[in-house]
N, C-alpha and C positions, 0 to 999 in steps of 0.2 A: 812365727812366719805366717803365719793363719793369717791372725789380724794386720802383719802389715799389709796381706794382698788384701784384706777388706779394705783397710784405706787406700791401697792404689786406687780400687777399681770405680773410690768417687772420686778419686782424680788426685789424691795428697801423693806430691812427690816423696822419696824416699828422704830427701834432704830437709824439706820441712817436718815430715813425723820425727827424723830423728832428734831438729831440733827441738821439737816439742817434748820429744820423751825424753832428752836431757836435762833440761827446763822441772820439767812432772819430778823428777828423780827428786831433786831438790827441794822440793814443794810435800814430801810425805809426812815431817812431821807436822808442819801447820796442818796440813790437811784432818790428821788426828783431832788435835784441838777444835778443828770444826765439829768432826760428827759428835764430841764430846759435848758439844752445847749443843747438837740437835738431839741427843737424848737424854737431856736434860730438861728439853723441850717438850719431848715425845711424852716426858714424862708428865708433865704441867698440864699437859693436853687430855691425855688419859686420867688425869688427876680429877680435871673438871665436870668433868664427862661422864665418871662417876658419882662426883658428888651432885649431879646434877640427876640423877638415875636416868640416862637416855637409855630407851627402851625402842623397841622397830617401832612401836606404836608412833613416833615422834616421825617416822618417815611419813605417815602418809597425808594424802593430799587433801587442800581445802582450793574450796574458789567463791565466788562472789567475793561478799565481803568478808569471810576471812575469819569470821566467829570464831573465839574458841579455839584455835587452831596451837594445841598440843605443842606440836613441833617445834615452831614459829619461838613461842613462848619458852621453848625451853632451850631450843639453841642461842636466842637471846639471851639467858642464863650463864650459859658454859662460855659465852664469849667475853661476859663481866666478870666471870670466875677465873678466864685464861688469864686476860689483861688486867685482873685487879680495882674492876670498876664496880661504881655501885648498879650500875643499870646499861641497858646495851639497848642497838637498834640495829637490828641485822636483815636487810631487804633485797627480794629481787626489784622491789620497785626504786629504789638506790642505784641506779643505770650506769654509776661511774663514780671514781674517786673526786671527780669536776663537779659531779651530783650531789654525792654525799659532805664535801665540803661547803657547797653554796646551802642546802638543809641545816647545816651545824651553825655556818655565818647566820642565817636570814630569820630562824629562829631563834637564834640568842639576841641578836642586833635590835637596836631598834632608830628610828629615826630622831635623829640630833645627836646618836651615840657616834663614837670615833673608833675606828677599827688600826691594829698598829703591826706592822707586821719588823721585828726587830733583827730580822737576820736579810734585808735586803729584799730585793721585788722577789713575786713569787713566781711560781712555774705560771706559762705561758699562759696555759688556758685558762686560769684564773683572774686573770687580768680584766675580763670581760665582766666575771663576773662582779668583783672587786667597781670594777669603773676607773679602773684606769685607762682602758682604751673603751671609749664610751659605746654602749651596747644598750636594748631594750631591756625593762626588766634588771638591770643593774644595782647594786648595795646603794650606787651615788642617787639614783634617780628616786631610793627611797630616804634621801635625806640623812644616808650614812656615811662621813667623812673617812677618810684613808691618810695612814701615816707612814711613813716608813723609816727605818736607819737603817744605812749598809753597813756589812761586814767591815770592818779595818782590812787593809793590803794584806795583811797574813793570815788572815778566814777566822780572825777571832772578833771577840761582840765589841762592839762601841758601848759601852756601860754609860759613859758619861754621856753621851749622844740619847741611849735610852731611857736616861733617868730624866733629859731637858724635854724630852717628846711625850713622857706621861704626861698629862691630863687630865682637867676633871671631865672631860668627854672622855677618855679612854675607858672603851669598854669590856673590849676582847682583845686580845694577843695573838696572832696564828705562826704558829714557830715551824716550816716545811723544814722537815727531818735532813732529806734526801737533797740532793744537788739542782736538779731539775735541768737545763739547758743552759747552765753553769760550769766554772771549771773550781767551782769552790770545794772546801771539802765538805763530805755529808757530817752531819752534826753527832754525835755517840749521844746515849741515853744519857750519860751523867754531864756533856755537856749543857742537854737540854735542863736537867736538874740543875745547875747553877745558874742559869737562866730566868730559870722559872722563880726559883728563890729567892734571886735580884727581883723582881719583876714584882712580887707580893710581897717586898719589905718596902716599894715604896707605894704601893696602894694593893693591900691585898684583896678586896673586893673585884680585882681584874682576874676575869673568865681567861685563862691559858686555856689554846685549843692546840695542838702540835697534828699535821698532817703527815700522816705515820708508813704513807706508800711506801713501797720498796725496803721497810726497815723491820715489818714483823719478824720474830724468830732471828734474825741474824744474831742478838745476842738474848742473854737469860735474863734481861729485868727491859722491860718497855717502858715510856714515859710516863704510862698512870703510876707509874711505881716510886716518880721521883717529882710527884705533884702537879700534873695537868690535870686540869680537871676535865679537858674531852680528847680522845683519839681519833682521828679519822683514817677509813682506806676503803678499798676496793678489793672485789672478793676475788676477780680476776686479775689479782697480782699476789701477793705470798700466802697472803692468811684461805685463800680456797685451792689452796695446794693442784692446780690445774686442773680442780673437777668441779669447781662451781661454774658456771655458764651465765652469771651474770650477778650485780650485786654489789651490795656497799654496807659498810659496816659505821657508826659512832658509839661508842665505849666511854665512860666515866661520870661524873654525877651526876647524878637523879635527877635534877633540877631541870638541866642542862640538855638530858638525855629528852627527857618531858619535852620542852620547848622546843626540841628540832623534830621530835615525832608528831608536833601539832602541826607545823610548815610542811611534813610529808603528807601527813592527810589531810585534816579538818580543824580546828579549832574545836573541843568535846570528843573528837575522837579519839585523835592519836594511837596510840598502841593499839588498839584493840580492833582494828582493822587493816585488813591488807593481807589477801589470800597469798597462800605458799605456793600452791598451783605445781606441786609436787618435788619440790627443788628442796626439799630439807634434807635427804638423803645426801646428794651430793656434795651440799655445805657441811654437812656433820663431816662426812669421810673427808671432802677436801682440808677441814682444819685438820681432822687427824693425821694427815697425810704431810702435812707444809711444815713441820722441821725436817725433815727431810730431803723436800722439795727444795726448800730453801737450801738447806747444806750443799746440795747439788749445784746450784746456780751459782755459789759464794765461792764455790771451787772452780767452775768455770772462770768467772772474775777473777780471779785471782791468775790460773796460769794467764788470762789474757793480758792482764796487767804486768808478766813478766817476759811475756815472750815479746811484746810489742816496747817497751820498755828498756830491753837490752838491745833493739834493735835502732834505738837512738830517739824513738817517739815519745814525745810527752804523755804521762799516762796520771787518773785522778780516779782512784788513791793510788799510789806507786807497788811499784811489788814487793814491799816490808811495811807498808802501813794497814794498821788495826782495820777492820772491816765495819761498817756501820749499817752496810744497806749492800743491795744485787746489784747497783750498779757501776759498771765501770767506762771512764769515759779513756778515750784514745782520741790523739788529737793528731791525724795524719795530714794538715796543711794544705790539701787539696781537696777541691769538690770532687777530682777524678777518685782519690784515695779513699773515701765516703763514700761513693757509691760502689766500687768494688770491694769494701769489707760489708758493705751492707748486701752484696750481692753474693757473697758466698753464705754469709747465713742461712738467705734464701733458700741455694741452695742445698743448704745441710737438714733440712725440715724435713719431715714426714708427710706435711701436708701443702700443695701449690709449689713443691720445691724448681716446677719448671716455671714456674711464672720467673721473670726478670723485673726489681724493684726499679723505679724510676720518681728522680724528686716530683711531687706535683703541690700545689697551693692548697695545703690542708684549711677547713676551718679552724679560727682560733689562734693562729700562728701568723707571725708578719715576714715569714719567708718560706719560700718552697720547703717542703721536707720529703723526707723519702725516707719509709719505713719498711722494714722486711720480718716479716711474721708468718712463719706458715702452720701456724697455731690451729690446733682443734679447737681452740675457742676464739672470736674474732676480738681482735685488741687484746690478748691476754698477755702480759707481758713478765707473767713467772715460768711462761713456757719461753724458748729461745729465739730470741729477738733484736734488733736496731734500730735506734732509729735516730737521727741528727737534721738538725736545719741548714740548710745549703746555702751558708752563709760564715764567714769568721769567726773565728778560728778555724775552722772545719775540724769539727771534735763531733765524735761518732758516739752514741751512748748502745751499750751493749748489756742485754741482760736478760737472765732467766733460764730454762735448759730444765724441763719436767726429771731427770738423770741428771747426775756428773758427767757421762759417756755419751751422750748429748750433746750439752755445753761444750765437752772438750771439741765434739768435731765439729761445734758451727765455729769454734775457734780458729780452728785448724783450716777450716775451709775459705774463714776473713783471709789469713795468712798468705794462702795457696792464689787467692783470687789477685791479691794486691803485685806477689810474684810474675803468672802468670799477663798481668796488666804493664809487667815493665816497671811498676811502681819501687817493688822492695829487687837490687837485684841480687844474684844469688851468690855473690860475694860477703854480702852481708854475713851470710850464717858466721 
């Protein structure tokens, strides 16, 4: 009784908590099998972290340039020990997954190389950099070609499409994990492993780069594990478990690793510059913290996936399909419907929860978006979040939740808002 009056008094009708909790009922033993692979995570994590002897000395702080800096150097260690790579680059000056991807491109690439990307166009903001929608500074503008093959109608690869698009220009692969402002499905590790395997049986000197947002930890083996030679993400989505504050990670060969840390700094420099400026503390705790973190969020997803799902919505992945990443998309038909699930999120936060989300013309994007995060870290989207383009389908992407108990009630509060709106009406239940 307790906790339903704490959810009256943000406003959940009795009729939605109930359906909710009837829904959750159903959901206990997957949920199992979640924390099951988050400590088995937990475990990988602490495995590393050991073998790597991180010690408080690795928290403390460097500036200038960065000499020397303990810390720096050794949670780049435990991050190629987590993921299985030969070498890692883990940075606050990595400002973004958008950041740390153009780093990985721009110093592996070179000019008259051809870049292919085999699972369809990439997330939005990429696009810019890529050149596909022509921007300063661009991969195109430095005489780096762009290829692409879509998915087939059923979200599986065109193999025969990507064996006619290699080339003797092809130099890099970039395989996005995750969905992006798609209704596709997100890719599992071992589908990127067959992928990847096609991919270097028809010229295996081709650089696989897989951008790995949204997909750390979700399951026990990541894509270095099944042949990419780089990973990309952002430390303000899974892997810095909502305590790193800014940051980007690339993970896997040496080589590979080398080349994108020379595009970050200097040509002669590379690694060996670029002050911590006290932030390794909270990268260390945030990875140890993010199977966890992540289990939370994937639980969220999931009841969202079913409550929204049974209620006759289109939902990507549905409420019995395997889990690959945090995100879940909901496709409620209407701009009005996106902005009231994007509005109870809002208001389900800890933090700005009285601010009101409204679409506006983000950078980067070719349609209004409207995004709702009232995140203690800004843009951090492992903490609980929305956000969608106001625009067709009208499919909302929902994700993250520092808690399961979280998650569930920025869930609960979408639900509540869309009711409230006249949208869902209460006959439904």
């Amino acid at each position: 009784m307790e906790i339903e009056q704490m959810y009256q008094e943000f406003g959940i009708s009795r009729q939605v908590l109930n359906y909710a909790l009837s829904v959750e009922r159903e959901l206990k033993e997957r949920f199992a099998v979640i924390d099951e692979t988050a400590e088995y995570n937990q475990m990988k994590v602490i495995q590393a972290m050991q073998k790597a002897r991180v010690s408080d000395i690795h928290f403390a702080a460097t500036t200038g340039y960065g000499y020397n800096d303990l810390g720096r150097d050794v949670l780049e260690k435990v991050y190629a020990l987590v993921f299985h790579g030969e070498s890692g680059l883990v940075r606050p000056q990595l400002i973004s997954g958008t950041h740390a991807l153009h780093v990985a491109l721009s110093g592996n690439l070179r000019p008259g190389d051809e870049l292919l990307s085999p699972v369809g166009k990439p997330y939005d903001t990429l696009e810019e950099v890529i050149g596909i929608r022509d921007s300063v500074g661009s991969l195109k503008e430095y005489g780096i070609t762009y290829r692409q093959v879509d998915l087939l109608s059923d979200g599986s690869f065109d193999f025969e499409g990507i064996r006619k698009a290699i080339n003797h220009k092809t130099k890099l692969v970039t395989i996005q994990r995750s969905k992006g402002y798609a209704t596709r499905p997100t890719l599992s590790v071992t589908q990127i492993g067959e992928l990847i395997s096609f991919i270097k049986s028809i010229k295996k000197e081709i650089i696989c780069m897989v951008d790995n947002c949204y997909g750390e930890f979700v399951e026990r083996i990541e894509p270095t594990d099944v042949g990419a030679d780089m990973i990309v993400g952002s430390l303000i989505k899974n892997p810095g478990g909502g305590l790193a504050s800014i940051g980007g990670y690339i993970v896997g060969r040496q080589d590979c690793i080398d080349r994108a840390s020379y595009r970050l700094s200097a040509p002669g420099l590379g690694k060996e510059v670029g002050a911590s400026l006290g932030l390794n503390q909270s990268f260390f705790q945030g990875l140890f913290l993010a199977p966890t973190v992540v289990a939370g969020a994937i639980k969220g997803a999931i009841l969202a996936a079913n409550l929204y799902e049974r209620l006759g919505f289109s939902v990507v992945p549905d409420g019995q399909e395997s889990r690959h990443d945090i995100i879940q998309s909901v496709t409620l038909g209407t701009s009005e419907g996106v902005i009231a699930f994007c509005q109870g999120i809002q208001a389900a936060a800890p933090v700005d929860s009285f601010v009101i989300p409204e679409p506006w013309d983000m950078p980067g994007y070719d349609a209004p978006v409207i995004m709702a995060a009232g995140a203690f870290v800004q843009g951090s989207s492992i903490e609980l979040s929305a956000d969608a383009p106001i625009k067709e389908p009208y499919a909302v992407y929902f994700q993250g939740g520092l808690t399961w108990y979280h998650a569930k009630l920025g869930v609960l509060m979408s639900l509540q808002k869309l009711v409230d709106a006249g949208l869902i009406t209460r006959k439904t239940f």
